[in-house]
Steps between C-alpha positions, in 0.01 A plus 500: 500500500243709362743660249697155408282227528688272339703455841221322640402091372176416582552605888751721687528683772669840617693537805589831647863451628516868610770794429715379246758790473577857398227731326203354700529158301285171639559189482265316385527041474268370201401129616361300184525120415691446840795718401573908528708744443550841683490770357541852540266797417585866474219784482437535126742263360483108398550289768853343506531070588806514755514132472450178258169306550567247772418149462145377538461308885100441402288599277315838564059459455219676621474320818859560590626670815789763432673605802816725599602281846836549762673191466719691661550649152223609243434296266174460279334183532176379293298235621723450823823489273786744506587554147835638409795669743414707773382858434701669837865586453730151404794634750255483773600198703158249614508452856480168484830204386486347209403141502725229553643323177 
């Protein structure tokens, strides 16, 4: 964020997500205006978004809570809000049936 800061508005936040591939990548979430993207950093390279900015659930300020929280999938919430799809694998089935329509 340092070297772009353009990716940030006025607030946003960086999540670790953890290993993020081959080459000892990370990835890394960047939370601002109550979207993110992930995206993927290499040792001495650019990092790399894996995915498109997902829409905003809330808007992100200085009093906001950012979380990572087992729902039973990750998913990044601000304020109390999951914003976006999960982060853990989509084939992974949730425990739990879906609700009744």
């Amino acid at each position: 964020l340092k070297r772009n800061p353009w990716q940030c508005d006025e607030h946003c936040v960086a999540l670790d997500l953890g290993a993020g591939g081959e080459g000892g990548a990370r990835r890394v979430a960047i939370v601002r205006s109550g979207t993110y993207q992930v995206v993927q950093l290499l040792p001495d390279k650019p990092g790399t978004f894996v995915n498109d900015a997902i829409p905003p659930a809330s808007p992100l300020t200085e009093e906001s809570t950012v979380e990572i929280r087992e729902v039973p999938r990750r998913f990044i919430f601000v304020d109390g809000k999951p914003v976006g799809p999960p982060l853990s694998d989509p084939s992974t089935p949730l425990e739990a049936s879906p609700p009744p329509r």
